[in-house]
N, C-alpha and C positions, 0 to 999 in steps of 0.2 A: 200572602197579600202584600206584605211589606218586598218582596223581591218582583212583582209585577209594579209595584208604584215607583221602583228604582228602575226598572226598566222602562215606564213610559216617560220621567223624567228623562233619560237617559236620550231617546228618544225624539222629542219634544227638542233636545238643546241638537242633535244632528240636522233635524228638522229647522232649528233657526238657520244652524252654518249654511244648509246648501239653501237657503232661499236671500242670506246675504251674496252666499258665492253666485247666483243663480243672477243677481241683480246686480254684481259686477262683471258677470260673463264668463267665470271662473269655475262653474258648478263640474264639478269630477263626474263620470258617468259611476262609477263608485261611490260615492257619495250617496248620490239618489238611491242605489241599488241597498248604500245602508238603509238609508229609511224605509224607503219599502219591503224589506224583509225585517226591519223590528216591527213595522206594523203586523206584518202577519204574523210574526213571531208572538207577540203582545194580544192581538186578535184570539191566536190559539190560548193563551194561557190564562184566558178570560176579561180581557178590555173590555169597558164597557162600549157599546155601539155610538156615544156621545165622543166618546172619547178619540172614537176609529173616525168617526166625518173630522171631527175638527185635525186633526192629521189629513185625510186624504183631501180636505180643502186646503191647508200650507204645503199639499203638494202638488195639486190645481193649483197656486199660486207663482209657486215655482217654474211649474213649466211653463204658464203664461208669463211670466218675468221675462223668464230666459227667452222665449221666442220674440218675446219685442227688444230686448238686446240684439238679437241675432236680427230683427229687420232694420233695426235702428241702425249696424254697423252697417249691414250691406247698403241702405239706403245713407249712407253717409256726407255719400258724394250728389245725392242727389236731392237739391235744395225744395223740390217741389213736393218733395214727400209720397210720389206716386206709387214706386214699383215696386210691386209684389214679389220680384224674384230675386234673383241672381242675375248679375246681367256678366255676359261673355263680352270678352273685348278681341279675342283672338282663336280660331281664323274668324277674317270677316266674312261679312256676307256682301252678294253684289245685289242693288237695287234698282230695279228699271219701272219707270213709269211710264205711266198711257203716254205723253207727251216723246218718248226718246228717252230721257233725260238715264242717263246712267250713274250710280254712286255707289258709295259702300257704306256701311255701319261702320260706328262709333263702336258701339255694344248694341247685344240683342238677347233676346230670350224666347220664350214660346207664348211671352205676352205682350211683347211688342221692340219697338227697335226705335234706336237714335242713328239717324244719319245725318251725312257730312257730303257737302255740294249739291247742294237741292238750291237753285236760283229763285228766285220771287219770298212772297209772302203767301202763307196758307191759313185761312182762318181756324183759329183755333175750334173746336168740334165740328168741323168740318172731315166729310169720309174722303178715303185716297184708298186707291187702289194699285195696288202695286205688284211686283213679282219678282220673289226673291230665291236666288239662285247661290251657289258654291263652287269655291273650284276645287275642291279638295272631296267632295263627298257627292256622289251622284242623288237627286231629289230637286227639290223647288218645286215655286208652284206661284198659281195666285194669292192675293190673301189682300183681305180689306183692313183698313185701321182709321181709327181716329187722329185728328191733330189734338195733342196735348202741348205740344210746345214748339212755336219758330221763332227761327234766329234769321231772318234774311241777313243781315249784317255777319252774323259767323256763319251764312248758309245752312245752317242744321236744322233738322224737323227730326221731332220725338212723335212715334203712333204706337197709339196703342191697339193694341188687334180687338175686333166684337168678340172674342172667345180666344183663348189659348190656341195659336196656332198649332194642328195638326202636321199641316208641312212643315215648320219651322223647328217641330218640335221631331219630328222624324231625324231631318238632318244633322242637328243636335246627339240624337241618340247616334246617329251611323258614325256623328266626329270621335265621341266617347268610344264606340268600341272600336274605331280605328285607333284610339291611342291619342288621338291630335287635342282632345279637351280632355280635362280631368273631369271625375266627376264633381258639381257645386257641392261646397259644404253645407 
């Protein structure tokens, strides 16, 4: 008994490290992997089931730690706190509106896209319709988005897509396996 209460102490203090490291960004994929095989190690040698939740909830804690680190960085730059991904900055994409008006991305993703040279003022939730094309990977297509944010003064409109773009999201995949984007971390 005395060599399973050394072990779930034991345990328990890996269990603090990686949900400090987890909470400065720093969590080891090793780490985690300790914890979760003391638990089942500890599991096997008779834990109690009391014992097994309050571990597997500091390690639900952990991974939601870490993943709002992981949005908090990427959305670092982005003061309004919206986007859900990754956003690409390179290659860009070209963007045509119903009106002519031709531009390219700032960044984009398969949930929506920041462009640069868009003239006037667009109300914010208001839909636009656009068509987004590449020159490096064959695809594009239509695709609807919300206005989230305009600059007429720095010309930039931010849309957000009604759904993760499928076109946007194809093209993406074909840049990847052509080599031209890495995959997001």
């Amino acid at each position: 008994m005395k060599l399973l209460y050394e072990q779930q102490v034991a345990i328990e203090r890996l269990a603090a490290e990686a949900i400090e490291a987890a909470a400065g960004g720093t969590l080891q994929r090793n780490l985690l992997h300790a914890v979760v095989d003391g638990v089942r190690d500890a599991a096997s040698s008779g834990a109690s089931v009391q014992w097994i939740a309050k571990i597997q909830y500091s390690v639900e804690q952990m991974v939601k730690t870490l993943e709002k680190h992981r949005l908090d960085s990427n959305c670092a730059n982005d003061a309004y706190r919206r986007r859900r991904t990754v956003r690409i900055e390179s290659p860009k994409l070209k963007v045509y509106f119903g009106n002519g008006l031709e531009c390219t991305t700032i960044d984009w993703s398969a949930y929506g896209v920041l462009i640069s040279g868009v003239t006037g003022y667009h109300d914010i939730g208001s839909e636009v319709s656009i068509r987004v094309e590449s020159d490096v990977v064959d695809g594009g297509g239509d695709v609807i988005g919300q206005v989230v944010w305009c600059s007429a003064e720095r010309e930039e409109i931010a849309l957000e897509f009604i759904r993760p773009s499928v076109v946007v999201q194809t093209m993406k995949v074909r840049m990847m396996k052509a080599g031209l984007i890495l995959h997001p971390k």
